[in-house]
VOVO-618011 format. One record per residue (C-alpha): y, z, x; residue in one letter. Coordinates in steps of 0.5 Angstrom, whole numbers, plus 2048, in hexadecimal, padded with zeros to 3 digits. Example, Ala and Ser with C-alpha at 12.3 -4.5 7.8 and 13.67 -1.06 7.14 Angstrom:
7F7810819A;7FE80E81BS;
//
This chain:
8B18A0840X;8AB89D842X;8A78A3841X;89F8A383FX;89E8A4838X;89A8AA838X;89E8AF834X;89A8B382FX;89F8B482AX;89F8B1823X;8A58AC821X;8A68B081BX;8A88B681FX;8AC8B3824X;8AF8AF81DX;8B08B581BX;8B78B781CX;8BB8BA819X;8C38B981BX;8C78BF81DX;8CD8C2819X;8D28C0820X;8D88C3821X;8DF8C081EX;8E18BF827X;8DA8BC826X;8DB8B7820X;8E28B5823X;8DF8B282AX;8DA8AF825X;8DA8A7823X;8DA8A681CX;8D38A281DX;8D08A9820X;8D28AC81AX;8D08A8815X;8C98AA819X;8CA8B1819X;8CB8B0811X;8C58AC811X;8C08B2815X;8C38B8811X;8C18B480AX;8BA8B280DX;8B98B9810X;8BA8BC808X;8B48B6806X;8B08B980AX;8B18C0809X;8B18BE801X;8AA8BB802X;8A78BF807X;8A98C4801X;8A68C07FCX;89F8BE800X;89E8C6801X;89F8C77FAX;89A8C17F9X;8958C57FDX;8948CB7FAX;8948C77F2X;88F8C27EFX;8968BE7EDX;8968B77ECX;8988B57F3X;89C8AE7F1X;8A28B07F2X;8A18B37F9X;89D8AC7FBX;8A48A97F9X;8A88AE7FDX;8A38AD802X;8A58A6802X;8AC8A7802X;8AC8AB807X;8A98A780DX;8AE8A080AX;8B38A580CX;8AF8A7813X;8AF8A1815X;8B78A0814X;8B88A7817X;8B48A581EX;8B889F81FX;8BE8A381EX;8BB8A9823X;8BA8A3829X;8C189F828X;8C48A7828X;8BF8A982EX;8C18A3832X;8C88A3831X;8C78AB834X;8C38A883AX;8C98A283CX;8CD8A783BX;8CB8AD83EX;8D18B0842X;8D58AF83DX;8D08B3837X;8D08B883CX;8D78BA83DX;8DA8B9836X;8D48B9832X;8D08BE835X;8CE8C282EX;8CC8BC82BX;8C88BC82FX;8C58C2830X;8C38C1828X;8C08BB829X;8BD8BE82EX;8BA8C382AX;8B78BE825X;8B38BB82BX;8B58B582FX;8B08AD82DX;8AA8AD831X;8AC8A7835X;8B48A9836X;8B08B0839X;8AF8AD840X;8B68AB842X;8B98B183DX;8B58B6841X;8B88B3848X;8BF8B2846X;8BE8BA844X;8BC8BE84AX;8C18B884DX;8BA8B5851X;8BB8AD851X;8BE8AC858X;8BA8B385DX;8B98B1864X;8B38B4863X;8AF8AE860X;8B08AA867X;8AB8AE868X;8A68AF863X;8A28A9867X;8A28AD86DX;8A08B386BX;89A8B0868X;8978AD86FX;8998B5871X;8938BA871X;8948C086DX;8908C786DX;8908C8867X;88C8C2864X;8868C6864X;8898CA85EX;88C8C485CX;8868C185AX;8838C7857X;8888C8852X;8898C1850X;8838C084CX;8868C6847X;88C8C2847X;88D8BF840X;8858BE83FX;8868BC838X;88B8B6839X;8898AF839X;88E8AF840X;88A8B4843X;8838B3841X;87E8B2846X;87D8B284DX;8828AE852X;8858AC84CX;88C8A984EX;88F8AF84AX;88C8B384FX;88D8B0855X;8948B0854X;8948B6852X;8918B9859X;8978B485DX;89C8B7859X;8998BF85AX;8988BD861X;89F8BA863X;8A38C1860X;89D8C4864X;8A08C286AX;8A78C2869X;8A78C9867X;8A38CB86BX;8A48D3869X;8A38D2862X;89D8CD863X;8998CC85DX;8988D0857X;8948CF851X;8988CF84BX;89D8CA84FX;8988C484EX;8998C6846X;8A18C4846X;89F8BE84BX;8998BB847X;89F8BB841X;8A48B7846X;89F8B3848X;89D8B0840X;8A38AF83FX;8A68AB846X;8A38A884DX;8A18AD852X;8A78AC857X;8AC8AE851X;8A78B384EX;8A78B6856X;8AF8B6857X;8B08B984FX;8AA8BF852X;8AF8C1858X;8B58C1855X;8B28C584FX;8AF8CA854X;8B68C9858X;8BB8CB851X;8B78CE84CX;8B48D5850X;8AD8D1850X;8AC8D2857X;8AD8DA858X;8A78DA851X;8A38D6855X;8A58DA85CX;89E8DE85FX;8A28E585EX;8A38E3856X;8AA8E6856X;8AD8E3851X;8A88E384CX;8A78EA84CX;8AF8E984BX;8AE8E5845X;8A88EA842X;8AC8EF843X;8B38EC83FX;8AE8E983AX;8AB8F1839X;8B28F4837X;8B38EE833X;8AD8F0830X;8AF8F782FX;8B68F682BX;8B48F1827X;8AD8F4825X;8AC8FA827X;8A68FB822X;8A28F5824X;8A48F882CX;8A28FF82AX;89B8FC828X;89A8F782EX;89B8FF832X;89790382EX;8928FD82EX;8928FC837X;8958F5835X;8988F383AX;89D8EE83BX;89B8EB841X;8958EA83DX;8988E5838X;89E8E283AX;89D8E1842X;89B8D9841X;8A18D983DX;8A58D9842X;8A18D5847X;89E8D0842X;8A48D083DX;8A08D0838X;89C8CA83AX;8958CD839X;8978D2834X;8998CD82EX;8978C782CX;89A8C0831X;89F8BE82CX;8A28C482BX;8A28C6832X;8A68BF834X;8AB8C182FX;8AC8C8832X;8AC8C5838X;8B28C0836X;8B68C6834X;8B48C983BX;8B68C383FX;8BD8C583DX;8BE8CC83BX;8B98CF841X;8B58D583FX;8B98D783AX;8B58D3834X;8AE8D7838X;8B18DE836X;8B38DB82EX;8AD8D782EX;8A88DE82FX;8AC8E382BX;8AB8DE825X;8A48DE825X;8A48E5826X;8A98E681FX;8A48E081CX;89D8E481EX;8A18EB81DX;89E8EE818X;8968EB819X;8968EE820X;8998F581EX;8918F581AX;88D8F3820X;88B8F6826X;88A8F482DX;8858EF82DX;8878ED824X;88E8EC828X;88B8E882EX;8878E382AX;88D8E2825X;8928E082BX;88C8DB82DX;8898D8826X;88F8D9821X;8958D9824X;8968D2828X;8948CE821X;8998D281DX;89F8CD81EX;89A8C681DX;89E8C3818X;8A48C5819X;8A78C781FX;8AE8C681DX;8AD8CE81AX;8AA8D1820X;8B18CE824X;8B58D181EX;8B28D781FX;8B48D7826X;8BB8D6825X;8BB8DC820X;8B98E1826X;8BF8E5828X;8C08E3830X;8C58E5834X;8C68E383BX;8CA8E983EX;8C58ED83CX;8C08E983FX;8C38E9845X;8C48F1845X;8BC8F1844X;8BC8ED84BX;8C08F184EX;8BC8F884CX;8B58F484DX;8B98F3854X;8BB8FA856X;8B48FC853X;8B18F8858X;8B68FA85DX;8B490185BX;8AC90085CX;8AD8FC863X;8B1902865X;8AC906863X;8A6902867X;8A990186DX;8AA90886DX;8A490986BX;8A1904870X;8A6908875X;8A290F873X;89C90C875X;89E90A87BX;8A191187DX;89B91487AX;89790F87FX;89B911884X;89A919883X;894918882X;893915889X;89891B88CX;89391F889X;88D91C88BX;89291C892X;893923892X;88D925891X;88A921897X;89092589BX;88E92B898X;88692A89AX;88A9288A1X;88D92E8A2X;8879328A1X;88492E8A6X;88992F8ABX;88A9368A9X;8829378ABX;8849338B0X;8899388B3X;88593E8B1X;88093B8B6X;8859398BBX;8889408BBX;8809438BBX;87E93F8C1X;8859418C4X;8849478C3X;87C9468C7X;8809438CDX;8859498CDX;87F94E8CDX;87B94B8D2X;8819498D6X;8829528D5X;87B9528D7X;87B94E8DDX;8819518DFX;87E9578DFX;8789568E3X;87C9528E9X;8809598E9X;87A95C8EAX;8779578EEX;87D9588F3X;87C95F8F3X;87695E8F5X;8779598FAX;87D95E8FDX;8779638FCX;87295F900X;87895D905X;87A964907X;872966907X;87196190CX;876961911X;874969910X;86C965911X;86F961917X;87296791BX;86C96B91BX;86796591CX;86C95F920X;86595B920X;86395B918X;86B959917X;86B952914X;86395290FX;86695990BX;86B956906X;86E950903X;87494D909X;87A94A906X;878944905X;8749478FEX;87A94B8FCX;87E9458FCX;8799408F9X;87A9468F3X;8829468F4X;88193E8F2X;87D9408ECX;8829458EAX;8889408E9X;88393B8E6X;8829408E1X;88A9428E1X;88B93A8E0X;8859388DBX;88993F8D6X;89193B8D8X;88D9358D5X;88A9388CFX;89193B8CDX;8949358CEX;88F9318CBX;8909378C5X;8979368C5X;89792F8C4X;8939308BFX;8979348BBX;89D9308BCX;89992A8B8X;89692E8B3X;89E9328B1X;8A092B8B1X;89C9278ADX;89D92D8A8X;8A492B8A8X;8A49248A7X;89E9248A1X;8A392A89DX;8A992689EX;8A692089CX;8A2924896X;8AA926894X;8AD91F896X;8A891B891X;8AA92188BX;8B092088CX;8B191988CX;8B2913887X;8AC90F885X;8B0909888X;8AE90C88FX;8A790B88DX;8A5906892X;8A8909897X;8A5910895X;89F90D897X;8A190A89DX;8A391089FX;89D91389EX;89990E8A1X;89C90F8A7X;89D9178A7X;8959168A6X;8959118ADX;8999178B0X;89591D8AEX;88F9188B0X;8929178B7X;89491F8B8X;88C9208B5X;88991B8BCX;88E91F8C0X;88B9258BEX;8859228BEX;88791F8C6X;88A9258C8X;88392A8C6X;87E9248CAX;8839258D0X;88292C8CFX;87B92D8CEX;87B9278D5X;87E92C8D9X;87B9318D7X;87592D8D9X;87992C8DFX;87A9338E1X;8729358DFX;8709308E4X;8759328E9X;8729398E9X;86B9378E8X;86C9328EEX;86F9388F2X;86B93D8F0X;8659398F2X;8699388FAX;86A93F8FBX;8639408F8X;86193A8FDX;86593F903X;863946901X;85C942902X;85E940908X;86094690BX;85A949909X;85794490CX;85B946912X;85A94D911X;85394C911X;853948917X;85694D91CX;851953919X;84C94F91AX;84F94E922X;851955922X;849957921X;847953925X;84B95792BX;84595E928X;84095A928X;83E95B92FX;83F96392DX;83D963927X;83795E924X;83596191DX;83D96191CX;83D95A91BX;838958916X;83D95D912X;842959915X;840953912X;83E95690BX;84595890CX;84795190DX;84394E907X;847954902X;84D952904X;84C94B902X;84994D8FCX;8509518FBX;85394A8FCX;84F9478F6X;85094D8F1X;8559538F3X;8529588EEX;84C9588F2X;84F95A8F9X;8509608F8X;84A9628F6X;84795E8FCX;84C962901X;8499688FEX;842966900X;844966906X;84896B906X;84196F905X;83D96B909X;84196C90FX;84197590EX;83997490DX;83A970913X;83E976916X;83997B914X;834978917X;83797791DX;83997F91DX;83198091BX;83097C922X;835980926X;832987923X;82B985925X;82D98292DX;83098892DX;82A98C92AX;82498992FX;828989934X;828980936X;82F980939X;83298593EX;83898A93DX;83D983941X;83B97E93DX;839981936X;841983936X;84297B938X;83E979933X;84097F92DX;84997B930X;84697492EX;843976928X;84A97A926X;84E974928X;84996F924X;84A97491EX;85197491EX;85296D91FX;84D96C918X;851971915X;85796C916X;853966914X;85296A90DX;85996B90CX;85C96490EX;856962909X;858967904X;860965905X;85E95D905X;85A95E8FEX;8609618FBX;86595C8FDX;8609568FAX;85E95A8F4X;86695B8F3X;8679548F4X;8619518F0X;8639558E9X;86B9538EAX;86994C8EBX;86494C8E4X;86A9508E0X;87094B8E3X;86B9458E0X;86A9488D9X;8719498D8X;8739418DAX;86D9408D5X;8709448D0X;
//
């Protein structure tokens, strides 16, 4: 077959075989040629078994040993004619391949089982998994120039690969090297499966026994057709397929023995996962391991569940009296070299084990809705958590909108306090504008009443009708500034009540809705939040504009109060200037008057810079002019006394001084009105301006 000659199976084994009992349908489509071999293999196959027998016996007695010699002797004359039958019979089977295949198929599952010649394993494993003409092998050359990113660990495990093999010892020896182009080249064209460690186990098999493009073009049509490629997936579904298939087997056929792997927390995973990855490849030794794989080249993962379940019967006994760790060492150091010699008895113990397909297949198909079951429940597992993500975050949502609502709510009550201050204040204010409309209408008629009994002092005893406008205007800004506060409240409400709205409906839409409207509940909510802080900066607008206009309007009357106090000066001035004019008209008859005149005047310009003073100011004058009186009545009793006037002109003088006294008189009074009026006045101002403070 043109293949290296690296097998590690001995010639008497591969000799050794037995023919099979074929089937009266077989021996029919058999040529008397053949028969004659098969006769020839069952009479050597009783040779051997006989002196197999006799050897045993001879170990265990001290005998002569000449007569085994002789038997031995004769035995491997026989081998070697039985081998040169074995090739001729193989070869046939090789030429005529298709044939055996469709008419012979159970012949050639027997042979099979006695393992196939070393040098015919080559062509015979390819012929099997139908691998001689794969377009895949076009390939191989270009896939090697390709890069792949699993040849790190590639790399890594190949050294662990066969270290005891001639084929694989050393570094960048020629078995690894082809090796690592085998591996790399699956890597790439089966991308989601990559690279496996047990993989290199079977490729390092195919590569003793065939070159590495054919080695290549087996390896894929094994991970095609043999489920090889669902063990060495990332998720290992079918591995724990096998695992639990290999348990229920476990359980029929020896339930003690799986009673104490139980008691003893002796998984099966522990001991039968690099079966099923390996096939036994690093469980037994090579020779036996090619055999097995003979049989799994044409019976698939059959012969892996028959192979472990004979081995367990085989130690059944030993590892029921060992515990966990006994068991562990026995599966690592006795077990593997159990069937050194012959392994022909493990094969017919593994055909003795009970196996049926259908209920193989109902395992798969419980495993299957087991596993369906245990993804149900992680996705709703997984589901739950998602939800309980999501209520945790309305949670966290609904208790920044409680914290939300709480500050508004404060904010509300502040709105209504501050409300309730401007409506007071505006009551207040009120209040003293009737009163001081009342007062005005006072004044008005006081001074009309003034103005006809002295037409002279008309236009200095009250504020004119400008001043009484100038408070008019004041009072519409008042009226104005509270219309805009109630507005402003209003709007206020409006925005609270319906931000109260939207924030409950939207509470009850997110209980109520599915989880699939998740990403638009948060949407939603984001843009409810956009909205609620834009009513809040309207809010916030719409309470800046009020406190401006009430700035505004605070100005407005300052600015108005400082006018009117400007022309309140500004009559006073004026006023003052025609006293001081009228004094001068009493100077020429009067000349002590004038001085009092213009403490007078100076009295009334203190009364300017400070109202509550006048009053006492026109009091000392009051005072002043009675002493003044007084003394003047004192003068006219003494020129009456001594005699200093004549009868005429004391008379004269006495009219003169009445007539001074009178008008003295008169001037107290209208002091007297005028420091009424502007005393009035001052203390409304004051009161008015604290209100609009307030």
């Amino acid at each position: 077959a043109g293949s290296p000659v690296l097998s590690p199976d001995s010639s008497s084994h591969d000799a050794a075989l037995s023919a099979p009992a074929a089937s009266p349908a077989d021996s029919e489509n058999l040529s008397p040629d053949e028969l004659e071999l098969l006769a020839k293999l069952e009479e050597q196959n009783r040779l051997l078994e006989a002196d197999s027998k006799s050897m045993r016996s001879m170990s265990g007695s001290r005998r002569n040993s000449g007569s085994s010699l002789v038997s031995s002797s004769s035995a491997s004359s026989n081998l070697s004619h039985l081998e040169e039958d074995t090739w001729i019979l193989w070869g046939r089977i090789v030429n005529e391949w298709d044939e055996w295949r469709r008419k012979k198929d159970k012949l050639l599952k027997e042979l099979l089982r006695k393992g196939i010649p070393h040098h015919f394993r080559a062509i015979v494993w390819q012929l099997l998994c139908n691998a001689t003409d794969m377009p895949v092998k076009n390939q191989y050359s270009e896939l090697l120039k390709m890069s792949s990113p699993c040849e790190k660990l590639i790399r890594r495990d190949i050294a662990r690969t066969y270290p005891e093999h001639d084929f694989f010892k050393g570094q960048d020896s020629l078995g690894q090297e082809v090796l690592f182009n085998v591996m790399k080249a699956y890597s790439l064209v089966d991308r989601e499966v990559g690279y496996c460690q047990g993989s290199a186990f079977i490729v390092g098999l195919l590569l003793m026994q065939m070159p590495e493009e054919e080695a290549f073009c087996v390896f894929v049509r094994l991970m095609q057709e043999y489920r090889l490629r669902e063990l060495f997936k990332p998720s290992m579904a079918e591995l724990g397929l096998c695992i639990y298939q290999f348990e229920h087997l476990l359980q029929e056929q020896l339930p003690e023995l799986n009673v104490h792997f139980r008691s003893q927390s002796f998984h099966t995973s522990m001991y039968a996962s690099s079966w099923f990855l390996t096939l036994f490849l690093t469980f037994l030794p090579l020779p036996i391991a090619t055999r097995i794989f003979d049989i799994f080249m044409y019976e698939g993962l059959e012969i892996i569940f028959r192979i472990g379940i004979a081995i367990l019967q085989y130690n059944q006994t030993d590892l029921i009296q060992l515990d966990m760790e006994g068991m562990s060492q026995h599966f690592q150091k006795v077990i593997p070299h159990q069937f050194d010699s012959c392994p022909d008895k493990l094969i017919l113990r593994a055909y003795q084990v009970r196996y049926n397909p259908k209920r193989m297949k109902k395992l798969e198909k419980e495993y299957t809705t087991i596993k369906n079951k245990e993804m149900e429940e992680q996705i709703e597992i997984k589901r739950l958590r998602t939800e309980n993500r999501l209520l945790k975050q309305r949670i966290e949502t609904l208790e920044k909108g409680q914290v939300t609502r709480a500050q508004e709510a404060e904010e509300n009550y502040v709105i209504k306090r501050e409300l309730a201050v401007v409506r007071q204040q505006c009551y207040t204010a009120s209040e003293g504008l009737e009163k001081a409309q009342d007062t005005i209408r006072e004044l008005q008629q006081h001074k009309v009443t003034t103005q006809q009994s002295h037409p002279l002092k008309r236009n200095n005893s009250l504020p004119d009708e400008i001043n009484v406008a100038q408070l008019q205007d004041e009072l519409k800004l008042v009226k104005l500034r509270e219309q805009e506060t109630l507005r402003s409240f209003r709007e206020m409400q409006e925005i609270l009540c319906w931000t109260l709205y939207w924030s409950t409906k939207l509470i009850l839409c997110h209980w109520k809705e599915s989880p699939k409207k998740n990403a638009l509940n948060e949407l939603q909510d984001k843009l409810m939040s956009l909205r609620l802080r834009e009513a809040q900066g309207q809010a916030e607008l719409k309470e800046v504009k009020l406190k401006i206009l009430q700035l505004e309007s605070q100005n407005q009357i300052n600015c108005k109060l400082v006018i009117r106090h400007e022309q309140e000066s500004a009559g006073l001035q004026e006023r003052l200037q025609n006293a001081l004019s009228h004094n001068k008209t009493l100077q020429s008859q009067l000349n002590e008057m004038k001085r009092k005149m213009a403490e007078s005047d100076c009295k009334s310009k203190e009364e300017v810079m400070a109202v509550r003073l006048r009053e006492a100011d026109s009091m000392a004058s009051m005072a002043e002019l009675r002493q003044k009186i007084a003394e003047l009545e004192i003068q006219k009793e003494e020129g009456l006394i001594q005699g200093q006037l004549n009868h005429s002109d004391s008379r004269q003088y006495i009219t003169q001084l009445r007539e001074q006294i009178a008008e003295l008189k008169n001037e107290v009074r209208l002091s007297q009105t005028n420091t009424h009026v502007h005393t009035l006045v001052g203390k409304f101002s004051c009161y008015l301006s604290q209100s609009l403070h307030m």
